[in-house]
C-alpha positions in Angstrom: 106.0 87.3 108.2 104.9 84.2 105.6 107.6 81.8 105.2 108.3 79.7 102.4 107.7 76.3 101.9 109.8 73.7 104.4 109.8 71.2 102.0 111.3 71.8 98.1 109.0 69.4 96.6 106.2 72.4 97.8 107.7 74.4 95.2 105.8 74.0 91.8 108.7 72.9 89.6 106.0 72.5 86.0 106.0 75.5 83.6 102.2 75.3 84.0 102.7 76.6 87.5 103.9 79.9 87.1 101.0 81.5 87.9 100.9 79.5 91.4 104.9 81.0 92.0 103.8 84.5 90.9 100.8 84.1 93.2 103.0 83.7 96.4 105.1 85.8 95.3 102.5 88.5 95.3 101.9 87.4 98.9 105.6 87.7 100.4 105.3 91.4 99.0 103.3 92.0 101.4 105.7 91.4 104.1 108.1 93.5 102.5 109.7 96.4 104.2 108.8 99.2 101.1 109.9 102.0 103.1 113.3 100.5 104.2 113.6 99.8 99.9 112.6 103.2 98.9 115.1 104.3 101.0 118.0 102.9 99.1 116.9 103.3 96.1 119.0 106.8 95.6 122.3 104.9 97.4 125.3 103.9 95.4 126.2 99.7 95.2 128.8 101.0 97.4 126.7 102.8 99.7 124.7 99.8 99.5 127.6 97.6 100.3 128.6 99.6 103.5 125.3 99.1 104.9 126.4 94.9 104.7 129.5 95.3 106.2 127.8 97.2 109.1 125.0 94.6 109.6 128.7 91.8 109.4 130.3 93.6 111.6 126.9 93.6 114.0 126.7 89.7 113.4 130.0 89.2 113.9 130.3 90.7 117.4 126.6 88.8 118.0 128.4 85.1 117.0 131.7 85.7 118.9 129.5 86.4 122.3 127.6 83.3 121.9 130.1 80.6 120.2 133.7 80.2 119.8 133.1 79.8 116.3 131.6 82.5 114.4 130.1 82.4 110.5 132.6 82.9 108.0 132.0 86.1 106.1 134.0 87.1 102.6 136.3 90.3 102.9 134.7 91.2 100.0 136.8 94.6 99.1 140.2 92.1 99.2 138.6 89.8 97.6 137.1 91.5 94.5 140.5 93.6 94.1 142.1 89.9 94.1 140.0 88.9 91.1 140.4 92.6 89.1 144.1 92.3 89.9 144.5 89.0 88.1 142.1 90.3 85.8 139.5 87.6 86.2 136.3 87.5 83.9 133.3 87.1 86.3 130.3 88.0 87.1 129.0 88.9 90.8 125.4 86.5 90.9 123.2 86.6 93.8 123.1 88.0 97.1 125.9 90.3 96.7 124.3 91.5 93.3 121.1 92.1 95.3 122.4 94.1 97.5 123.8 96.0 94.7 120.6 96.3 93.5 119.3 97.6 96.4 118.2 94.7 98.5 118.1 95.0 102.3 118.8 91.4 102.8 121.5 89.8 103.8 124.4 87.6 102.6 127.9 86.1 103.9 129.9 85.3 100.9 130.2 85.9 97.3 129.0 83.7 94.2 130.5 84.6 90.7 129.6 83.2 87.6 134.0 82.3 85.9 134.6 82.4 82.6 135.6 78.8 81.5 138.1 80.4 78.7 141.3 78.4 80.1 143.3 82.1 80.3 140.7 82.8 83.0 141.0 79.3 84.6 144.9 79.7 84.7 144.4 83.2 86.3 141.6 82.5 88.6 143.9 79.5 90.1 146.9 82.3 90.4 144.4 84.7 92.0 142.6 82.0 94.9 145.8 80.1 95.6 147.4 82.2 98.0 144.2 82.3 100.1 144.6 78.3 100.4 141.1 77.3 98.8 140.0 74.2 100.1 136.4 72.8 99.4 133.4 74.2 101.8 131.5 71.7 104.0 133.8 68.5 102.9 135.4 65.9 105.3 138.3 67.3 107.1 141.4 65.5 105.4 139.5 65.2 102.1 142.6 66.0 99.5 141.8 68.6 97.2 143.8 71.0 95.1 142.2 73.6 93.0 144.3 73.9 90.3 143.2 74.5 86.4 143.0 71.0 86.1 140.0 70.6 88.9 138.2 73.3 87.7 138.8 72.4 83.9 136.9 69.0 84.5 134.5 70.3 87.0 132.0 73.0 86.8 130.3 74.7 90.1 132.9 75.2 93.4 132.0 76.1 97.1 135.0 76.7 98.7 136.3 78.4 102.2 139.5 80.5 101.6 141.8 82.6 103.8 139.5 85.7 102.9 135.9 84.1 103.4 134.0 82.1 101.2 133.8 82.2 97.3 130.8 80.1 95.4 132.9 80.1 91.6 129.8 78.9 89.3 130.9 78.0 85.8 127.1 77.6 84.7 123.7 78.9 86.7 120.6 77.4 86.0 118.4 79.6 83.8 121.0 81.7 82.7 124.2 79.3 81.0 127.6 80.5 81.2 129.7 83.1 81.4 129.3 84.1 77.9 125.3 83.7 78.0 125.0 85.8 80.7 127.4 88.4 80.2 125.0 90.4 77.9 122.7 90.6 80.8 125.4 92.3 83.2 126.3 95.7 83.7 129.7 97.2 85.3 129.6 98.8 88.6 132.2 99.9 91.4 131.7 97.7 94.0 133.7 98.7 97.1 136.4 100.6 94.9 136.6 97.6 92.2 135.3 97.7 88.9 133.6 94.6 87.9 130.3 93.3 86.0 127.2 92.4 88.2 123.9 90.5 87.0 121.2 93.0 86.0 118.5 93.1 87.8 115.9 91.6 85.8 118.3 88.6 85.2 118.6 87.9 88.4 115.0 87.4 89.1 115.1 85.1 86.5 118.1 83.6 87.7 116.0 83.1 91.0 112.8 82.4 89.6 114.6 79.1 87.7 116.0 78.0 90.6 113.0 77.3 92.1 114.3 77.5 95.9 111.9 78.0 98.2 113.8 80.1 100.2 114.0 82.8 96.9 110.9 83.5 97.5 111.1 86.1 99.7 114.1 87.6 97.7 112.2 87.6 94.7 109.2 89.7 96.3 112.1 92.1 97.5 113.7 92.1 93.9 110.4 92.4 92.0 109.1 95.4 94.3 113.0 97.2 93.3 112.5 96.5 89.6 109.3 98.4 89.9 110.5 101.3 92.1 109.5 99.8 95.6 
């Protein structure tokens, strides 16, 4: 299989390139699995979803036979009825909202775009702080408290929790805030919970103005969905 660029610089970052990214793109589709798409095409999101936890659960049992530290992945069923408990205005962005889409890749954690309404804030705080948050990849000792505060003045948060990790994104490039990108979200159960995820031709945009190298393979997979694989 292709594989993207190593370097990001390789990515063309001008408008006027568009037509280079499309053109890769087109390549990577060629790599693509259609048959393996087609197939999941008729699934549910949770159908979909089941299919992930399967391939964790395979993953899982691979890391603890080679390391005694395995990746963390996000309970995702706890973790979603956390957020529709508290009722928390979010979006699922992404990998997970891939899958829901029907991608056959795979992911470890969830990303939602937060409302920054200060309600939400208040609530998202009560929902994550008995999972004891703490910020994801930062010194060990670092002091850090996610409280309403934190987020208020910040925007974007990677953080480890109790349950796996959560990405809480109060902006994503090419497609604003919560607000912005609500109209481009639909509701769908996802592993018993009710909640809104990114269509799916945002999210190809979403990917597309990221310009990560590593999309690029997503995107072909997305882009060959939208179009009925």
């Amino acid at each position: 299989m292709t594989s993207p660029p190593d370097n990001p610089k390789d990515f063309p970052a001008d408008q006027r390139d568009t037509d280079s990214i499309s053109a890769i793109i087109d390549l990577f589709k060629r790599d693509v699995d259609r048959t393996l798409l087609q197939s999941r095409l008729p699934m549910s999101v949770d159908e979909r979803l089941v299919d992930l936890r399967r391939s964790q659960s395979l993953v899982r049992e691979f890391d603890s036979a080679r390391t005694t530290q395995p990746r963390p992945m996000t309970d995702l069923p706890h973790m979603l009825r956390l957020l529709a408990l508290h009722r928390i205005d979010f979006i699922v962005v992404d990998g997970i909202a891939a899958i829901a889409h029907g991608s056959a890749r795979f992911t470890f954690d969830l990303d939602i775009v937060y409302s920054r309404d200060p309600d939400n804030i208040a609530r998202l705080v009560a929902a994550l702080a008995p999972l004891s948050p703490r910020l994801r990849g930062a010194p060990e000792g670092l002091p850090f408290r996610l409280d309403a505060r934190t987020i208020a003045s910040g925007l974007n948060f990677t953080l480890s929790t109790d349950a796996g990790p959560i990405d809480l994104l109060g902006e994503v490039t090419g497609g604003g805030g919560y607000t912005q990108l609500a109209p481009h979200s639909q509701t769908a159960s996802v592993f018993g919970t009710t909640c809104r995820v990114v269509s799916l031709d945002k999210l190809i945009m979403l990917k597309r103005a990221a310009g990560r190298p590593s999309d690029l393979i997503a995107i072909a997979e997305l882009e060959l969905l939208r179009d009925g694989a």
